[in-house]
N, C-alpha and C positions, 0 to 999 in steps of 0.2 A: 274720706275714703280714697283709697289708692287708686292712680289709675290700674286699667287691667294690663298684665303681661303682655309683648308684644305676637296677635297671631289668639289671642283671646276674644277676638272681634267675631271671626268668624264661630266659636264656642258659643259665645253669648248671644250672638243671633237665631241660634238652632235650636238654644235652650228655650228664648224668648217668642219664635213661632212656636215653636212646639206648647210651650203654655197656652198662648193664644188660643191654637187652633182647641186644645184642652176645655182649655175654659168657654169656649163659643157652641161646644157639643156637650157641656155638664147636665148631667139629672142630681136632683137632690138625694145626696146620700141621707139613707137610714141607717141607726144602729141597732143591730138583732143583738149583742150582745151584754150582759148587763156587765157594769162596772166591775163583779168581784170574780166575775169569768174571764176579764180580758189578765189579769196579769197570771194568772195561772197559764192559761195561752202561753204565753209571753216566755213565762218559763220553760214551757214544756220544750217550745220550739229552741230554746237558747241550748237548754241540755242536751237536745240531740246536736244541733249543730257541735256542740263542743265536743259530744261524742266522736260524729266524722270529722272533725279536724283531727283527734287524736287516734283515728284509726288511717288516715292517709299521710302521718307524719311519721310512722311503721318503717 
């Protein structure tokens, strides 16, 4: 692995508390949604996003 960019330090520190402190307050996620609901989701929200892209590029 590479090292990181110079001034990545202080990135990778903010990222890495921030996990931390994440992970130290976690509850167990559940899933309410079943498998053949999530990609329709999935879609719905893609096509409007694409929608507003193409109505702010007007």
């Amino acid at each position: 692995m590479a090292p990181p960019p110079p001034g990545a330090g202080v990135l990778i520190t903010y990222i890495r508390n921030c996990t931390d402190t994440w992970n130290s307050c976690a509850n167990q996620f559940t899933w309410t949604a079943t498998a053949e609901v999530i990609p329709a989701k999935f879609r719905h929200i893609h096509t409007d996003t694409k929608k507003l892209v193409a109505n702010n590029s007007k």
